[in-house]
C-alpha positions as CSV (number, residue, x, y, z in Angstrom):
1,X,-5.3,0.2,46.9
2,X,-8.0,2.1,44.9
3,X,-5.7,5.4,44.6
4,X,-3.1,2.9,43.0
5,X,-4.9,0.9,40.8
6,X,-7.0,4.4,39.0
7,X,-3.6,5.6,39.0
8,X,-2.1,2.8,36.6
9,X,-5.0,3.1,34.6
10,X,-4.4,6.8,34.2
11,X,-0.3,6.5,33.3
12,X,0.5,6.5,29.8
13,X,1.5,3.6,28.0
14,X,5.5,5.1,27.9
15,X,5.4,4.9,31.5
16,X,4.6,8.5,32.3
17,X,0.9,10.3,33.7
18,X,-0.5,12.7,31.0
19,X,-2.7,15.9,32.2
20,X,-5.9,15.7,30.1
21,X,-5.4,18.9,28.8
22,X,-2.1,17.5,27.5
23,X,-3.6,14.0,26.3
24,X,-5.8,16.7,24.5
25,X,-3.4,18.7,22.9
26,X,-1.9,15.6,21.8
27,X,-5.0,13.9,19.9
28,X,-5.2,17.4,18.5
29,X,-1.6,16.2,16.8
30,X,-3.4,13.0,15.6
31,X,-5.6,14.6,13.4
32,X,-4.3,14.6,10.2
33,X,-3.7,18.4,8.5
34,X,-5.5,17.4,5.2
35,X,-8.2,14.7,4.5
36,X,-9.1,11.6,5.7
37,X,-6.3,9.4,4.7
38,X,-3.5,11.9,3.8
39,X,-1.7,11.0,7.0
40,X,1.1,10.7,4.7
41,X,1.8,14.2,4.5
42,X,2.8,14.8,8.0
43,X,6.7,15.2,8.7
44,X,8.5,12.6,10.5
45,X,9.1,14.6,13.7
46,X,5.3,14.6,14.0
47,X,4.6,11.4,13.0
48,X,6.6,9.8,15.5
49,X,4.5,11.5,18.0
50,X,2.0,9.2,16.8
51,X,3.8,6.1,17.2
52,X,2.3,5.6,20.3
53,X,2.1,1.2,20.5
54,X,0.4,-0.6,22.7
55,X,0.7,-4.4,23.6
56,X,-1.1,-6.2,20.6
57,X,0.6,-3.4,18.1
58,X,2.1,-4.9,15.3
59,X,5.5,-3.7,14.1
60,X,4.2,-2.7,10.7
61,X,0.4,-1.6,9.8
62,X,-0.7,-3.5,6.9
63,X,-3.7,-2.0,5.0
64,X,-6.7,-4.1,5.1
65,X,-6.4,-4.8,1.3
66,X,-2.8,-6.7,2.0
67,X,-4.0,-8.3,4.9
68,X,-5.4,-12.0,4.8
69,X,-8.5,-13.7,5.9
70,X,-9.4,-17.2,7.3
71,X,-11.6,-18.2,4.8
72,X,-9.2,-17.1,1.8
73,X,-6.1,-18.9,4.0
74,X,-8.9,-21.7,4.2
75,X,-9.3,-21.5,0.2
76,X,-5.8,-20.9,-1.0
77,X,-4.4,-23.7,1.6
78,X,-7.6,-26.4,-0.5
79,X,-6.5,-25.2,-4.1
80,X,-3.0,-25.8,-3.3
81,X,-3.6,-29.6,-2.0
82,X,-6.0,-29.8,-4.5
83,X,-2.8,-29.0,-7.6
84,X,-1.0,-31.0,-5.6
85,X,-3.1,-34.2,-5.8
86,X,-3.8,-34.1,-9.4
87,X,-0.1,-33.7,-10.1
88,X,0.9,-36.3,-7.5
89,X,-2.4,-38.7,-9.8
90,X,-0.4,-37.6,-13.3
91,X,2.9,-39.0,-12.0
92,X,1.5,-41.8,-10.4
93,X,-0.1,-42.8,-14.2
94,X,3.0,-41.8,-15.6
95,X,4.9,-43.8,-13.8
96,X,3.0,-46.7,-14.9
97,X,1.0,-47.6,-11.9
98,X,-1.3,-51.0,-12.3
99,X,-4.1,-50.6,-12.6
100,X,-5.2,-47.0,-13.5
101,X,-4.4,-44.9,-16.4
102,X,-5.1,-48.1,-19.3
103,X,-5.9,-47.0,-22.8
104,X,-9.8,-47.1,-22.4
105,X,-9.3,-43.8,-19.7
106,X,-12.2,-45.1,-17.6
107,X,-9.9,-47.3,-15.4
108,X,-8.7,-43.8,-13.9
109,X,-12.0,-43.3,-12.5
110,X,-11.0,-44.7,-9.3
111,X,-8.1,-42.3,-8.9
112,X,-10.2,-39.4,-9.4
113,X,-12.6,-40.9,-6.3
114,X,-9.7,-40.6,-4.5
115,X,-8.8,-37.0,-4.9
116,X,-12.8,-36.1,-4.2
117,X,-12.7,-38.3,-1.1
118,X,-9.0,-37.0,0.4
119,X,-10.0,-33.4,-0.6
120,X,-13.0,-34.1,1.7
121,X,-12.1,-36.0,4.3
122,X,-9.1,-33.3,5.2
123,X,-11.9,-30.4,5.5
124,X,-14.2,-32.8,7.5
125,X,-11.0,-33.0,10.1
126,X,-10.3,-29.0,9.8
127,X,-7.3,-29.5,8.5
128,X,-7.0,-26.2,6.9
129,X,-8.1,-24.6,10.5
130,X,-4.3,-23.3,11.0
131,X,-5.5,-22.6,15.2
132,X,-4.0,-20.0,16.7
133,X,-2.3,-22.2,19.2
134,X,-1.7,-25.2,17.1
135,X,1.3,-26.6,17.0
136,X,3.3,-27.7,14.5
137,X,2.5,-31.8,15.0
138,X,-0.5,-31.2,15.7
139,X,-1.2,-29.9,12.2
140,X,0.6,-32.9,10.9
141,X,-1.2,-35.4,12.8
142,X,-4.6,-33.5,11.5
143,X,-3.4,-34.3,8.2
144,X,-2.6,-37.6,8.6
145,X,-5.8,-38.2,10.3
146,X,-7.6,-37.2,7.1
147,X,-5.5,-39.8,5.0
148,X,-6.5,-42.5,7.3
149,X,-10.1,-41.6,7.1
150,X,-9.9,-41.3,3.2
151,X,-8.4,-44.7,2.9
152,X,-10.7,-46.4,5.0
153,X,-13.9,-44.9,3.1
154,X,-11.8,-45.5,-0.2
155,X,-11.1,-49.3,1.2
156,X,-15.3,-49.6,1.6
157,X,-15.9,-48.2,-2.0
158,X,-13.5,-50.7,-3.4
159,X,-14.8,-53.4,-1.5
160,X,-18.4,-52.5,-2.9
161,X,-17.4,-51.6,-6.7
162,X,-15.1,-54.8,-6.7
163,X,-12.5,-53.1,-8.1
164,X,-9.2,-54.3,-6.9
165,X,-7.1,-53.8,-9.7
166,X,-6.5,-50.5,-9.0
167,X,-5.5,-51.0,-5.1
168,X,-2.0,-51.2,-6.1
169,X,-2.2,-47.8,-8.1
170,X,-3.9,-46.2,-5.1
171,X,-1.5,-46.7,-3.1
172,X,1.8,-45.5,-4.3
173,X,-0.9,-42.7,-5.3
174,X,-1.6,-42.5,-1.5
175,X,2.4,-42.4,-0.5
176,X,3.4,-39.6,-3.0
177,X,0.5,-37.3,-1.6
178,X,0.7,-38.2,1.9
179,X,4.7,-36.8,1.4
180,X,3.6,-34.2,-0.9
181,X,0.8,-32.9,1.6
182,X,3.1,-33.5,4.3
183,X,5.9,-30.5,3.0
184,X,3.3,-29.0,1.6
185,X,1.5,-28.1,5.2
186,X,4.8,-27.4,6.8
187,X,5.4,-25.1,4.3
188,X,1.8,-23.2,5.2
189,X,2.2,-24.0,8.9
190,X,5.6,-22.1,8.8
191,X,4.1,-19.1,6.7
192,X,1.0,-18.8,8.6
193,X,3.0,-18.0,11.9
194,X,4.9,-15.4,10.2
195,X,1.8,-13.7,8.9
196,X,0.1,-13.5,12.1
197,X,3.6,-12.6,13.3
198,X,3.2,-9.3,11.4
199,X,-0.3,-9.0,11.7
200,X,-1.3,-10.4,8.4
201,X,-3.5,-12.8,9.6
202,X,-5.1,-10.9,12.7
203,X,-7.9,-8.7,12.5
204,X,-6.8,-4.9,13.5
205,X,-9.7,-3.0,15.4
206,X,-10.0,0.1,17.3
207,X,-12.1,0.5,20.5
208,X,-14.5,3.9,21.3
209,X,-14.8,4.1,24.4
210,X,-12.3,3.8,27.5
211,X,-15.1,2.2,29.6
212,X,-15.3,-1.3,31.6
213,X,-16.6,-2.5,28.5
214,X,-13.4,-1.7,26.4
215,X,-11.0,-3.0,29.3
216,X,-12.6,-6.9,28.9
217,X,-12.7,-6.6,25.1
218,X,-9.0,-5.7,25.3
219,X,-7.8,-8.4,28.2
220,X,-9.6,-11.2,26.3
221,X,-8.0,-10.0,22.9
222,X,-4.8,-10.1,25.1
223,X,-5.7,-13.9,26.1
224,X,-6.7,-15.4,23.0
225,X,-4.1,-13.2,20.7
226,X,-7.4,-13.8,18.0
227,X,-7.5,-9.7,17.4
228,X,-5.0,-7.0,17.8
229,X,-6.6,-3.7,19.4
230,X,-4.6,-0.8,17.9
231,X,-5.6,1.8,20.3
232,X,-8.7,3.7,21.5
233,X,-11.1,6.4,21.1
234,X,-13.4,8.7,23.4
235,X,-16.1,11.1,22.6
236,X,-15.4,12.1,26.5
237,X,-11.7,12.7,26.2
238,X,-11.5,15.0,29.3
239,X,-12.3,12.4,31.3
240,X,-10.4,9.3,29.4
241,X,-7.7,7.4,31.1
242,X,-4.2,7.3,29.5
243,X,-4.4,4.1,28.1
244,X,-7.0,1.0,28.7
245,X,-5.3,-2.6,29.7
246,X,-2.0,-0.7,28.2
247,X,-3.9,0.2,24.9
248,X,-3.2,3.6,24.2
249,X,-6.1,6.5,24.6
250,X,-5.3,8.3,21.0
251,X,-7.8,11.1,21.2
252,X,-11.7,11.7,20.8
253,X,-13.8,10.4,17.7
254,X,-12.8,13.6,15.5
255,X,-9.2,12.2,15.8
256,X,-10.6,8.5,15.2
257,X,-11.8,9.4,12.0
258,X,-8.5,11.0,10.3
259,X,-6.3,8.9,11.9
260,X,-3.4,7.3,9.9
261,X,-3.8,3.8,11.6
262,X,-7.5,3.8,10.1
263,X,-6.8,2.4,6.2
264,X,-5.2,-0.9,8.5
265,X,-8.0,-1.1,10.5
266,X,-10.8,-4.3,10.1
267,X,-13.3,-2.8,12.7
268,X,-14.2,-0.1,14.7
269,X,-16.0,-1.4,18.3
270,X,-18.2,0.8,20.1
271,X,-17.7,-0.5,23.6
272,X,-20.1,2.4,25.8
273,X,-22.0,0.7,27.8
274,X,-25.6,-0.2,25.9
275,X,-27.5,1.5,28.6
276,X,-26.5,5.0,27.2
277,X,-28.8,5.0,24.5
278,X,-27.9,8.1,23.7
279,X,-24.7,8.5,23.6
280,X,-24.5,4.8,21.5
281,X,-26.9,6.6,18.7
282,X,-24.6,9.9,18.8
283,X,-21.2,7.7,18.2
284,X,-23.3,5.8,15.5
285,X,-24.2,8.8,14.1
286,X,-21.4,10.3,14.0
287,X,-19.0,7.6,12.8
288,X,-20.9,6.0,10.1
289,X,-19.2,8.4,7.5
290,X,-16.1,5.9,7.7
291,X,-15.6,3.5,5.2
292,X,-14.8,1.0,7.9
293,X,-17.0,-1.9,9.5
294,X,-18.7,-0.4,12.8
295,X,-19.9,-2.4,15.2
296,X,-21.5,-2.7,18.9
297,X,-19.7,-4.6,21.9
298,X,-22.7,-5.8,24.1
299,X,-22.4,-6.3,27.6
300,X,-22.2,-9.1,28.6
301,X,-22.2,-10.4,32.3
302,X,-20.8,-14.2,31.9
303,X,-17.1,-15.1,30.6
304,X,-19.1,-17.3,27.9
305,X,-20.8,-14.4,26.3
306,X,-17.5,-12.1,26.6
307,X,-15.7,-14.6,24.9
308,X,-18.5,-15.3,22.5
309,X,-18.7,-11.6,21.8
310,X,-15.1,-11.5,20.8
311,X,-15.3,-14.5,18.6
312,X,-18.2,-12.5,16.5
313,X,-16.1,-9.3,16.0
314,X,-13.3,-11.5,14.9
315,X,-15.3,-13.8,12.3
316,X,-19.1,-13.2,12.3
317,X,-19.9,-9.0,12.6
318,X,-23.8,-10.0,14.0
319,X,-23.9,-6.6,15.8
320,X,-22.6,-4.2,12.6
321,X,-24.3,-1.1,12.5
322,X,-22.7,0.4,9.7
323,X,-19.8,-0.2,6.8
324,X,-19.7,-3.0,4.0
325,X,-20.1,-6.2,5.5
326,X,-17.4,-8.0,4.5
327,X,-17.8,-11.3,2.1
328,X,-14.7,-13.0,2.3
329,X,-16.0,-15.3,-0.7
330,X,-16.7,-12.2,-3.1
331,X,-13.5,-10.5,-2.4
332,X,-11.3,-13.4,-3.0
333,X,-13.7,-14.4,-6.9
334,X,-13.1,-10.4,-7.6
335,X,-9.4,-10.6,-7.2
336,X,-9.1,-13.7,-8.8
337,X,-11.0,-11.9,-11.9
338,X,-8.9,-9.2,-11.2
339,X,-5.8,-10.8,-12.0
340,X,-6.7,-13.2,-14.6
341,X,-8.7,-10.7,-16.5
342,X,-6.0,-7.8,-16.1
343,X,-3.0,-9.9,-16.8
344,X,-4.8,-10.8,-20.3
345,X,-5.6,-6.8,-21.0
346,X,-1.8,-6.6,-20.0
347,X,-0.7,-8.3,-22.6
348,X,-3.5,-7.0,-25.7
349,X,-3.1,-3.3,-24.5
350,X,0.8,-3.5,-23.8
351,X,1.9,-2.8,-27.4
352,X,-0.9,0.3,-27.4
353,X,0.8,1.4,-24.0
354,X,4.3,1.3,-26.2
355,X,2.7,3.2,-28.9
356,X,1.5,5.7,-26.4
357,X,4.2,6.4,-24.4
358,X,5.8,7.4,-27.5
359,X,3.4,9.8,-28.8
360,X,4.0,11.5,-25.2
361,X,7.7,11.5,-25.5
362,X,7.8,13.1,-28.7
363,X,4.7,15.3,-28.6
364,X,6.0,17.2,-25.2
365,X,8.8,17.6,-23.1
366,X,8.6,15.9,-19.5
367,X,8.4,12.2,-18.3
368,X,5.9,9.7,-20.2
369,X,4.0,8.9,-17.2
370,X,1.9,10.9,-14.1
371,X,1.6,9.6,-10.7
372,X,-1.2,11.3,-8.5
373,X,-2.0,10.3,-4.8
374,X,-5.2,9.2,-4.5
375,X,-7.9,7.3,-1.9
376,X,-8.0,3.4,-2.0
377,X,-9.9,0.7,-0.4
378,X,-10.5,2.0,3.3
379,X,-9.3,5.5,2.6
380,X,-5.7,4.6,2.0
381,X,-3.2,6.2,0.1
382,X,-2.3,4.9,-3.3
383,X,-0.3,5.9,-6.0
384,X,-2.1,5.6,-9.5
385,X,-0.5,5.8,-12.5
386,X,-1.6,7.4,-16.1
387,X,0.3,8.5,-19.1
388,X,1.2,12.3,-18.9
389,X,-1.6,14.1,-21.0
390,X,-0.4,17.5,-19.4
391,X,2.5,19.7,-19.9
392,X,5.4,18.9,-17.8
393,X,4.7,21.6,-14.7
394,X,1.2,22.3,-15.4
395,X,-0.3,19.1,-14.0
396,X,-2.3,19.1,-10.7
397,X,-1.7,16.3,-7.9
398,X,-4.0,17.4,-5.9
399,X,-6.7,18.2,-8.8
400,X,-7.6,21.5,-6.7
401,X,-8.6,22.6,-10.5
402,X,-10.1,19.9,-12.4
403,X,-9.8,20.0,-16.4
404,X,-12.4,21.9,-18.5
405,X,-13.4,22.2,-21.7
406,X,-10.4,23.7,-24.2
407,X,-8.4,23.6,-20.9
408,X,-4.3,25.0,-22.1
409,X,-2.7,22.5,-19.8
410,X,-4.0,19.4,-22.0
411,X,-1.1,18.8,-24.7
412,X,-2.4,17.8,-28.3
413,X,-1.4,13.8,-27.6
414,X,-3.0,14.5,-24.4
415,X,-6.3,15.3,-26.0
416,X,-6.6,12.1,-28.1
417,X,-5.6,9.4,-24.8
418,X,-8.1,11.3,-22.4
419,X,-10.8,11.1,-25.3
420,X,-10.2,7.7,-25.5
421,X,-9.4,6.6,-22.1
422,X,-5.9,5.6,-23.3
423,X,-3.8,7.6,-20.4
424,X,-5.8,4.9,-18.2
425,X,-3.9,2.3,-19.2
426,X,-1.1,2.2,-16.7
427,X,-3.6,1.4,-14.3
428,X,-3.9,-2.0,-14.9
429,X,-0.1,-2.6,-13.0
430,X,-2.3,-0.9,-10.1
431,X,-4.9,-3.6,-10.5
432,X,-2.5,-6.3,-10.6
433,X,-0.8,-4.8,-7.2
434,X,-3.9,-5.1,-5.6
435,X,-4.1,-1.6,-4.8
436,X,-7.0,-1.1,-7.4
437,X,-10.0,-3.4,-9.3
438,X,-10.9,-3.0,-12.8
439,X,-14.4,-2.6,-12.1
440,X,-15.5,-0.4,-8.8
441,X,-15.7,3.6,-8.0
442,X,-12.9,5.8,-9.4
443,X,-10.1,6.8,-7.2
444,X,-10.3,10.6,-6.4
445,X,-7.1,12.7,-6.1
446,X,-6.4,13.0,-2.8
447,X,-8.0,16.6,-1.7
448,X,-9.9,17.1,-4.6
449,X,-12.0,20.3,-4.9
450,X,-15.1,21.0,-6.7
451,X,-16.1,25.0,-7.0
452,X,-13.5,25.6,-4.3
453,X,-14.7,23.1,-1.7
454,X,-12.9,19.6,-1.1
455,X,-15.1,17.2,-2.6
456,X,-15.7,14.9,0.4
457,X,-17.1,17.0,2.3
458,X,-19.8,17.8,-0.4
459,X,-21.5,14.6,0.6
460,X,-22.2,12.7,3.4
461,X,-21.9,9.4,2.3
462,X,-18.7,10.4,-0.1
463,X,-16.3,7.8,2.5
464,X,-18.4,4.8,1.9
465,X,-17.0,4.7,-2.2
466,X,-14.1,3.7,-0.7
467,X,-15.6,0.7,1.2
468,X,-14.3,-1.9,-2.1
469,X,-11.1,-1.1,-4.1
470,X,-11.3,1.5,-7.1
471,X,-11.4,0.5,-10.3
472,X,-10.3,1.5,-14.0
473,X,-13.6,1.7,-14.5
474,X,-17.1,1.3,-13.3
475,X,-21.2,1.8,-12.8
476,X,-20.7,5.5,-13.0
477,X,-18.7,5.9,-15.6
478,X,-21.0,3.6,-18.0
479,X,-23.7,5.8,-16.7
480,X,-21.9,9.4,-17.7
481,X,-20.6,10.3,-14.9
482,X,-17.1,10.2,-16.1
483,X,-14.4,12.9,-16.4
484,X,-14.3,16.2,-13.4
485,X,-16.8,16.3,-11.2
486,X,-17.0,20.0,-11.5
487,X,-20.8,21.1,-9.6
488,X,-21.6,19.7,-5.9
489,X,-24.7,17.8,-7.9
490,X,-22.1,16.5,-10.0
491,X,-20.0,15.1,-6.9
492,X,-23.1,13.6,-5.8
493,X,-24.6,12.0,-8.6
494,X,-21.3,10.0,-8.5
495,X,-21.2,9.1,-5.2
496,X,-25.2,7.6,-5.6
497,X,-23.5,5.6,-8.3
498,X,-20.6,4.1,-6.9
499,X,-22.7,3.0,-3.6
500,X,-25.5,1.3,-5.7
501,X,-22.2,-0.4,-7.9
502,X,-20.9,-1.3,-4.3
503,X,-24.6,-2.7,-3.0
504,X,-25.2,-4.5,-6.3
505,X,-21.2,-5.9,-7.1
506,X,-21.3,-9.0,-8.3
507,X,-18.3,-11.7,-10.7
508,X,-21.3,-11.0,-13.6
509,X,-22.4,-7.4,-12.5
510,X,-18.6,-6.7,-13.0
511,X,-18.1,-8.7,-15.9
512,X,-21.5,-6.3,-18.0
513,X,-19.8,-3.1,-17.1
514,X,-16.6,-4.6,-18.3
515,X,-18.4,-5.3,-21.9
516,X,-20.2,-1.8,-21.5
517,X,-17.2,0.2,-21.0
518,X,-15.3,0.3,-24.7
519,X,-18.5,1.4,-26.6
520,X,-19.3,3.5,-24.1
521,X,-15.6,5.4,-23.5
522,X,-15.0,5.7,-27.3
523,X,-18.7,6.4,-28.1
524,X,-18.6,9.3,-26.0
525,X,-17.9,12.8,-27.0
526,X,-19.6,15.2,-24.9
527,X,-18.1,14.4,-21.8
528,X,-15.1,16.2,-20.7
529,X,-11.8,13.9,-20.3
């Protein structure tokens, strides 16, 4: 019975036993050819041997920055019912209800009550919890729940204030929301399956270490369906398993950190065993370089504390050891600045964008915009966009030589855009995508070299710019470092700055460097741009 059950645990997750040495050879295939996050650039013959799925897989990889999180579900789900109340409260005064909307405007004090007491007494039942098990009536019955309770603590107030006249207007007001909640949720209910469906809504991690540790990690994810392991990792790969509970083995740590699956993934889990002291300070060591969130998995001995381990990898990281932590709150107030701020610069900057392109056309032959691959949030690939200040041919998309002083490959239109920041401008469609943030660290070519070396491997810490989205512009560049990093001290003077703009980000920290950045671009004339 023992030779049978190590045997399953050492057959691959196709159905077929691996020799290590093979397993090994294979992880060597894993590791991407170029930097971390250029996955991209491997052929499709070879990147189909790295489709290797296990059980909790989803069918496409969503990058972190697409994916959503329970507290912004939680806070989009409120705004919405929120709009839908004070709509519901205009018609309900438009139609002409008795009671509430009278010429003094006072008498519609009552109604706004109402919207402050329903908005709370749905929270107070968790009716924007969306369960991973909770089914469809069940939702519906939450939300009615949380009408009953608002009108019996709205029937008390009335009672108190003595207003009755308004009962009447509450009340239709009550109908129309109850059916305008009602589609509303069913509507979100409906959605919210289909995003965890596709993995939108479910944390992606990876697991280090094909221990005992890793296997109950794994089987409870499998129970509660709460996280989706995409495979694992061992530092001890010679004497790894083929796959753990049916999660694939996909090579050692050096393969971990290249991976392609890496830009989706939420956390990484060290799951040795926290006796090996040494071993757990080597893999901490060694993986804090990532961009992504790394936490410890600590033994537990009870199904309580297994269970309540997995519940704080999935929504409270207590044991992170390294990465951003990540603030739900601060991510969704960025994006929202994102969007309403870059939408307005859309519209002032899109007649100097016309005016632009133009110039290019006419000044050069070639196309009136550049696209370069560059490093995102969590190391992945993005496209970024800038008006051509090059000539057609001579441009560089991997910036292996970065632009100097009287460089020949900068056209004369070209000189004027890059002076003034104007070739930029495109960029504000990538902020709008969500792929970049108008304030944050500067998205690097991907590959980059400075004096002949790639430019992430200059610095240690180079990865952890890429733990929040990059931006149009930021804390270095109001602080000179703008343009080529050219020098290794160059490459690391930005890097100090983007972490410090990263540990001191802020809706008003963002919001200063936004005011700073004009004077300082246009002000400007001894950096090279």
């Amino acid at each position: 019975m023992a030779a049978v059950t190590r045997q399953s645990r050492h057959r691959a997750f196709e159905g077929q036993t691996k020799p290590a040495n093979e397993r090994r050879a294979s992880s060597r295939l894993e590791t991407p050819r170029t930097s971390p996050g250029a996955d991209f650039l491997t052929v499709p013959a070879e990147r189909a041997k790295l489709e290797r799925r296990g059980p909790m897989r989803p069918r496409d990889l969503t990058p972190t920055r697409r994916r959503l999180h329970r507290w912004t579900l939680r806070a989009t789900v409120r705004l919405g019912d929120a709009a839908a109340l004070l709509a519901m409260a205009w018609l309900t005064i438009l139609t002409g209800a008795p009671g509430l909307g009278g010429a003094g405007g006072p008498t519609i004090m009552p109604l706004l009550v109402a919207i402050g007491v329903l908005s709370w007494s749905l929270g107070a039942i968790d009716a924007y919890g969306f369960g991973q098990k909770e089914a469809f009536d069940h939702h519906l019955r939450r939300v009615a729940a949380g009408f009953g309770l608002a009108a019996v603590l709205m029937a008390g107030l009335l009672a108190m204030t003595g207003v009755g006249a308004a009962v009447s207007g509450l009340a239709r007001w009550f109908l129309l929301s109850f059916v305008a909640l009602g589609a509303l949720h069913s509507i979100w209910w409906i959605n919210v399956r289909a995003w965890r469906r596709s993995g939108r809504l479910t944390p992606n991690i990876v697991v280090v270490g094909a221990t005992a540790n890793a296997e109950r990690l794994i089987r409870r994810a499998l129970e509660s369906g709460d996280a989706a392991v995409l495979g694992v990792f061992d530092d001890r790969l010679d004497r790894a398993p083929a796959d753990v509970a049916g999660v694939p083995v996909l090579g050692d740590t050096d393969a971990l950190i290249g991976h392609h699956v890496m830009p989706s993934v939420d956390r990484v889990v060290i799951a040795v065993s926290s006796m090996a002291r040494s071993r757990v300070r080597e893999l901490i060591g060694r993986l804090a370089v990532m961009p992504n969130e790394i936490m410890l998995f600590v033994d537990h001995d009870s199904e309580a504390g297994r269970t309540a381990a997995l519940s704080r990898i999935i929504d409270a990281p207590l044991a992170r050891v390294s990465g951003e932590p990540g603030d739900e709150r601060r991510a969704f107030v960025k994006r929202l600045q994102d969007l309403v701020i870059g939408a307005a610069a859309l519209v002032v900057a899109a007649p100097i964008m016309v005016a632009v392109g133009l110039a290019v056309r006419l000044d050069s032959p070639g196309p009136i915009l550049f696209r370069q691959r560059r490093l995102g949030f969590n190391n992945e690939p993005i496209v970024v966009w800038k008006f051509r200040s090059m000539r057609a041919g001579s441009d560089d998309a991997r910036a292996a030589r970065q632009v100097c002083a009287g460089d020949s490959r900068v056209t004369r239109v070209g000189r004027f855009i890059r002076a003034t920041s104007f070739d930029e401008l495109p960029q504000i469609i990538n902020v709008l995508k969500g792929e970049m943030s108008l304030v944050g660290p500067r998205p690097h070519a991907v590959g980059m070299r400075t004096a002949g070396t790639e430019s992430s491997k200059l610095v240690a810490d180079y990865a952890h710019r890429h733990r929040m989205k990059p931006g149009v512009t930021g804390w270095a560049a109001i602080n000179g470092s703008r343009g080529p990093v050219d020098t290794p001290e160059a490459v690391r003077r930005r890097v100090a700055l983007d972490i410090e703009y990263i540990e001191r980000q802020s809706f008003w920290f963002d919001l200063m460097i936004m005011v700073k950045t004009l004077p300082c671009l246009l002000g400007d004339a001894k950096v090279v741009r």
